[in-house]
N, C-alpha and C positions, 0 to 999 in steps of 0.2 A: 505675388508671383515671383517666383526663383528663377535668375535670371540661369540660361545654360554652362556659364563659366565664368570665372573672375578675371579681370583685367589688373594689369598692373601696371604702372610707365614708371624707368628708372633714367638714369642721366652719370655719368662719367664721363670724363677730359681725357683728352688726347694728349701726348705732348707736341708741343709746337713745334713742328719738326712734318713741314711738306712730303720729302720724302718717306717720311713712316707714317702720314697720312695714310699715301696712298701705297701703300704693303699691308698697311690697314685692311684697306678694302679690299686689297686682293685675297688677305687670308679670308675674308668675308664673301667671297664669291660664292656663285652657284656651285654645289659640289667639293668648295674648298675646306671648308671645315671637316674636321676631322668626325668619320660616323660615331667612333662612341661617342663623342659629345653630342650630337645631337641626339641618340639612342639614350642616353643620359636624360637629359633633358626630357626628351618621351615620359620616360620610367616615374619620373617624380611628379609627371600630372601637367607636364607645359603641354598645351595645342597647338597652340601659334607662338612666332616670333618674330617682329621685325625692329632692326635697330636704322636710325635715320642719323645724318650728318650736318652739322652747322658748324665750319673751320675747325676747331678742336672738341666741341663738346658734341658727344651721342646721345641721344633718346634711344632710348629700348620700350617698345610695348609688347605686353607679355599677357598671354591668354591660357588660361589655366584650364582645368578641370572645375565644376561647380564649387565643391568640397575643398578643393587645396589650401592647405593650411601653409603658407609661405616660410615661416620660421624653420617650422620640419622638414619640408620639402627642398628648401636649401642646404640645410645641414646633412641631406640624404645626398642631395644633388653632389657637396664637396669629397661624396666618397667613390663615387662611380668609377668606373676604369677611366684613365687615363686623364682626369677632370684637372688635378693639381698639376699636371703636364703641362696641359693646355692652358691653363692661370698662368703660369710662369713662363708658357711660352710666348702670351700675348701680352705682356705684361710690359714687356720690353717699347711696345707702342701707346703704354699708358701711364696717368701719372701714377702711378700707382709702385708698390714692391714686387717682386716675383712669388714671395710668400702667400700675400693675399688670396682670398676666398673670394668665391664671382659676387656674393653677397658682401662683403667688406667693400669688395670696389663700385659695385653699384649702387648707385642711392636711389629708394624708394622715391616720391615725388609723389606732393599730394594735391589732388585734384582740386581746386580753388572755383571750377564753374563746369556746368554741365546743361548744354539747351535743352529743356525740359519739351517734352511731347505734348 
């Protein structure tokens, strides 16, 4: 049986740094992110997204379309309106460069246990 969509969970650092923690979470807010990036997002096959917080490092789980081919769909994702904006605008609260692609800064993360039905 084919499941209805593919999951994914990624993991990137914060910099240590309180107050851009939380500028962090405010660009993160209900309504805060910028629509084309979440219309982006749509476009390339995500359903869902929720990213979670432990001190500096995020989880991201990521619910795809059945079919979504991640490689492609990233590399479509880095060309949307306004996408490389939004990298280098958020970039400034991660360890990361401004340069970087949401797929360079995110790391895949591979699932090690799963409680079986």
């Amino acid at each position: 049986m084919n499941a209805p969509y593919k999951r994914y969970c990624k993991t990137l650092s914060l910099r240590d740094d309180a107050k851009l923690i939380e500028d962090y979470k405010k660009v993160h807010a209900p309504g805060a992110v910028w629509p084309e990036i979440t219309q982006g997002m749509r476009q390339v096959g995500i359903i869902d997204m929720e990213i979670y917080l432990l001190g500096t490092r995020l989880f991201m789980i990521m619910d795809t379309v059945a079919g979504f081919d991640h490689d492609q769909a990233m590399a479509l994702l880095a060309t949307q309106p306004r996408q490389s904006e939004w990298e280098a605008y958020v970039s400034r609260f991660q360890q990361t460069s401004a340069e970087a692609t949401a797929d360079e800064k995110w790391q895949l993360m591979e699932r090690i246990f799963k409680l079986e039905k």
